[in-house]
N, C-alpha and C positions, 0 to 999 in steps of 0.2 A: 621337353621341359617347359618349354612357353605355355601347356594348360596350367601346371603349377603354380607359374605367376600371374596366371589369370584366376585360379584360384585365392589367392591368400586375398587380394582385395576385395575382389565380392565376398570370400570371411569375413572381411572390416566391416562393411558396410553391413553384414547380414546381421552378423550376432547383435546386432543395436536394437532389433525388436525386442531383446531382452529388458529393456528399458522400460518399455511399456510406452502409455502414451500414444503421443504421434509418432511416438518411434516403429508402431505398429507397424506404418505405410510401409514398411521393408521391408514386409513379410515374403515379396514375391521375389525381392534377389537371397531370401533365406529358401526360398524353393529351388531356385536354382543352384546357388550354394551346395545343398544339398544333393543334389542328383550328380554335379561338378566332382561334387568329392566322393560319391559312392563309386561312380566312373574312376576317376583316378585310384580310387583305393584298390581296387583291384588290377590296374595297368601300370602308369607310373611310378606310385607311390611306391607300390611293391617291388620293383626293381629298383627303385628307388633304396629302398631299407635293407634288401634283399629279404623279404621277410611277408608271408602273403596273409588275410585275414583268416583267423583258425576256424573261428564260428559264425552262425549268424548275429550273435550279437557285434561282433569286430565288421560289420559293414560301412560304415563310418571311416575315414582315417584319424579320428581323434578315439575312440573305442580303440582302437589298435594300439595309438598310443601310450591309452592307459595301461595297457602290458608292457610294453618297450621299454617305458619308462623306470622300470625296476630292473632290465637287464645293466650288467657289470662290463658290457661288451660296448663298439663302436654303435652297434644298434642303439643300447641304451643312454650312450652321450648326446647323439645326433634326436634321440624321439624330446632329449630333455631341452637340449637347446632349441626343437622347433615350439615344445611347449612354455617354455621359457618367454623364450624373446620373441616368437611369430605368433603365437595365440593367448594365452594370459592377459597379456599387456592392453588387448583389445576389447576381450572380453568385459561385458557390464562388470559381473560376479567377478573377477580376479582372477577365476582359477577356471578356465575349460576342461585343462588337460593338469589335476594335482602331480604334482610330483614330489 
């Protein structure tokens, strides 16, 4: 579980290229970022949720999300609260993961 909380900060800092700007310069912890969570999406996360990515679009753990997020189960509390309170809040735009 320690890549996972290696992950959520390099999120913070990634998703700020959204900004534009000099917020540009981030671009390369947004590369990494990214490869971090495709990795975990398929190891971690997934045992994590108990729940593995259906298609290629769900390569991402926030794509995944976005289906979790409508489940009525512990799956669906857990995808709402990391969208919630772990990635929303950080995100330029508000909303990464709508719920």
């Amino acid at each position: 579980m320690i890549s996972v909380l290696v992950l959520w900060p390099v999120y913070i800092v990634a998703v700020q290229y959204l900004r534009g700007g000099w917020w540009r310069l981030l671009a390369p912890f947004t590369f990494v970022a990214l490869v971090l969570d495709v990795v975990l999406n398929y190891t971690e996360l997934a045992l994590l949720t108990w729940d593995w990515p259906r298609d290629r679009y769900e390569v991402t753990f926030s794509n995944r999300l976005k289906r979790l997020v409508a489940r009525d189960d512990w799956r669906g509390k857990l995808a709402r609260y990391i969208a919630t309170k772990m990635l929303n809040p950080y995100d330029p735009t508000g909303t990464h993961v709508a719920v």
